[in-house]
C-alpha positions as CSV (number, residue, x, y, z in Angstrom):
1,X,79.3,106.9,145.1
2,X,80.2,105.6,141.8
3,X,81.9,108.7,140.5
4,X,83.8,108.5,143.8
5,X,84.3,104.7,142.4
6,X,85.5,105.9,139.2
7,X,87.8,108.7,140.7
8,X,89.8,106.2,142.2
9,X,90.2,103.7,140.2
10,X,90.4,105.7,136.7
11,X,92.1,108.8,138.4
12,X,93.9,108.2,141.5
13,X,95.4,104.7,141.1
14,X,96.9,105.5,137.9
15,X,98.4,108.7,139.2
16,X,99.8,106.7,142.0
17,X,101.4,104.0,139.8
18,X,103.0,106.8,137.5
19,X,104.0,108.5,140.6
20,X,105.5,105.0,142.1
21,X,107.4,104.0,138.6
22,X,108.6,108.0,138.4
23,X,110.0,108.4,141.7
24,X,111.7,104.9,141.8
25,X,113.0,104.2,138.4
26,X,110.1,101.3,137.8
27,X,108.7,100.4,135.1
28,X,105.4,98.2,134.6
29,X,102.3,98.9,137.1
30,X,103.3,98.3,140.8
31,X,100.6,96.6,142.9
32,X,98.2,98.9,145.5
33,X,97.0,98.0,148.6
34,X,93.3,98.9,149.6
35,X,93.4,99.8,153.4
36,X,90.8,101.4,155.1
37,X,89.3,101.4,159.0
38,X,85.3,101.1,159.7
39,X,83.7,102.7,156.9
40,X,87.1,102.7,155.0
41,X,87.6,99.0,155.4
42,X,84.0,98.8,153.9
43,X,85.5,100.7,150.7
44,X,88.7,99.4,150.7
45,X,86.9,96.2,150.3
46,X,84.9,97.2,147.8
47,X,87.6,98.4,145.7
48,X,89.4,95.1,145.9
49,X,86.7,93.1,144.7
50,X,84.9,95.1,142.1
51,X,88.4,95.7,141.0
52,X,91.1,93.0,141.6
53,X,93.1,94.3,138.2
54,X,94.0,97.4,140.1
55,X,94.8,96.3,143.5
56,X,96.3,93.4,144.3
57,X,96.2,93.6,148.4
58,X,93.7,94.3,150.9
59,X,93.9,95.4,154.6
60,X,90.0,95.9,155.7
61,X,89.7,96.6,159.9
62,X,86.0,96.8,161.5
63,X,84.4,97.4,158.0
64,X,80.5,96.1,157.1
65,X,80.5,94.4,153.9
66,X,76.6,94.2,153.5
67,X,75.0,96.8,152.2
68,X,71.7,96.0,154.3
69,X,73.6,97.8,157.5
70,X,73.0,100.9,155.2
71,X,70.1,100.1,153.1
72,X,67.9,98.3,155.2
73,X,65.1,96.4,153.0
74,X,66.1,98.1,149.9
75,X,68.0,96.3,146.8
76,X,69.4,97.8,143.3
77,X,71.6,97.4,141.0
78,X,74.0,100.1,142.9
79,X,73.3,99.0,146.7
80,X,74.5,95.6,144.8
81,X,78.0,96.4,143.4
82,X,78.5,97.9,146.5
83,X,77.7,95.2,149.2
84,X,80.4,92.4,148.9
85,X,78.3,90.2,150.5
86,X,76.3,90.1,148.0
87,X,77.8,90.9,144.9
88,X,80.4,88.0,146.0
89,X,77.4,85.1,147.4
90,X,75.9,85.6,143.6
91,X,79.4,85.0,141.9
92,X,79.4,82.0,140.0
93,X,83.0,79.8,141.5
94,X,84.2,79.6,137.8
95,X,84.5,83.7,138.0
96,X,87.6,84.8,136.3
97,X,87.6,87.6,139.5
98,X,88.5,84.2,141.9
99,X,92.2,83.4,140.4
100,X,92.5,87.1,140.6
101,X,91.4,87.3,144.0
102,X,94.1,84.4,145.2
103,X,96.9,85.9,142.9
104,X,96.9,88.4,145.6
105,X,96.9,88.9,149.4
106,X,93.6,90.2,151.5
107,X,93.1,90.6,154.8
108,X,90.1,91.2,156.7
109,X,89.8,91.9,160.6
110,X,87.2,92.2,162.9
111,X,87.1,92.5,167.1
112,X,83.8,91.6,169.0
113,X,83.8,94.1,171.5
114,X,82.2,97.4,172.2
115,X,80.6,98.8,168.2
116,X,81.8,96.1,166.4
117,X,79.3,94.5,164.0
118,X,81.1,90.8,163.2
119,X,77.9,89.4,161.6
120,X,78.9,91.2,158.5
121,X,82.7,89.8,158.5
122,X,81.4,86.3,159.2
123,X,79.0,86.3,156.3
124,X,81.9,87.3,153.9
125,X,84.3,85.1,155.6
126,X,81.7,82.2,154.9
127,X,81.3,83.1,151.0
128,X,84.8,83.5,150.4
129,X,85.4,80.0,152.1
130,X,82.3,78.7,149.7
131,X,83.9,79.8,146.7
132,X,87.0,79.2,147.4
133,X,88.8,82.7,147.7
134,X,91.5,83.4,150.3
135,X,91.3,85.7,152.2
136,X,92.7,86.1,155.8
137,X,89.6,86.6,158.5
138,X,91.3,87.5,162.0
139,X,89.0,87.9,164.4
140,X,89.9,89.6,167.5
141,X,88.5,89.2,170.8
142,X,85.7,90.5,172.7
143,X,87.9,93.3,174.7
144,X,88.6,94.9,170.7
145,X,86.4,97.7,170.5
146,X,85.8,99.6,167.5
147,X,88.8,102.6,167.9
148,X,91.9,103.6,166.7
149,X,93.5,102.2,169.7
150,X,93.1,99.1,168.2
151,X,93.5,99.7,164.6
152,X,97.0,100.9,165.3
153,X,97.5,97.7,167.1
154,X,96.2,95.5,164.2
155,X,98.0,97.4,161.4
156,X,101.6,96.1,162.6
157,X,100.2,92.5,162.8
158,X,98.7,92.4,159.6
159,X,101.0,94.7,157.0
160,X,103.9,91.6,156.9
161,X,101.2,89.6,155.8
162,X,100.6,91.3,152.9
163,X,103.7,92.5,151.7
């Protein structure tokens, strides 16, 4: 997983930034959104808070942001970087990371209906409020089931936000 970790953010997000400043006559390093759906908004999360230098928006739908979902009982150093919920409940409030996270825009939705695990998205919701990062937590109702159906439903809600 952490080569995967590495791939993007030492590989793939420079190549898009290149790309972006190539094609459009830009100079600098454009922002990048992480966007992902169940176990995508799970990474997508992951990438924006191990890594708030490179992206600088977050659209996470239906993810689990604690790693016990996966890891049930176990703890290390690598099931830690990789569970928000935790990682982010042992950050001091001082962390640099913080003004970071608020520079930029993050969104995080969750429905309670059929396969959707909200306990996780509460318990990050709940951190973020307790250290004082803002992020947006929409919670959907209890008809949203965990499907593209409603992905593509919340992904024209929620883009304007964060552009």
């Amino acid at each position: 997983h952490e080569q995967w970790f590495a791939y993007i953010t030492n590989e793939v997000v420079p190549f898009m930034q290149s790309y972006a400043n190539e094609r459009n006559g830009w100079t600098g390093t454009p922002g990048c959104i992480a966007f992902g759906c169940s176990l995508g908004a799970t990474h997508a999360a992951n990438l924006f808070f191990r890594r708030p230098d490179l992206f600088d928006g977050l659209l996470a739908l239906s993810g689990i942001y604690d790693s016990e979902y996966g890891f049930p009982g176990y703890m290390d150093e690598l099931v830690y970087a990789n569970s928000p919920v935790h990682y982010l409940g042992g950050m001091p409030t001082d962390h640099p990371y913080i003004q970071q996270y608020n520079r930029h825009k993050g969104v995080i939705v969750v429905g309670q209906g059929p396969w959707e695990i909200p306990q996780s998205t509460f318990q990050l919701r709940d951190i973020c409020q307790s250290k004082g990062i803002n992020v947006w937590v929409d919670v959907w109702g209890h008809d949203v089931k965990h499907d593209w159906d409603w992905w593509y439903k919340q992904v024209p809600v929620h883009v304007p936000h964060i552009l």
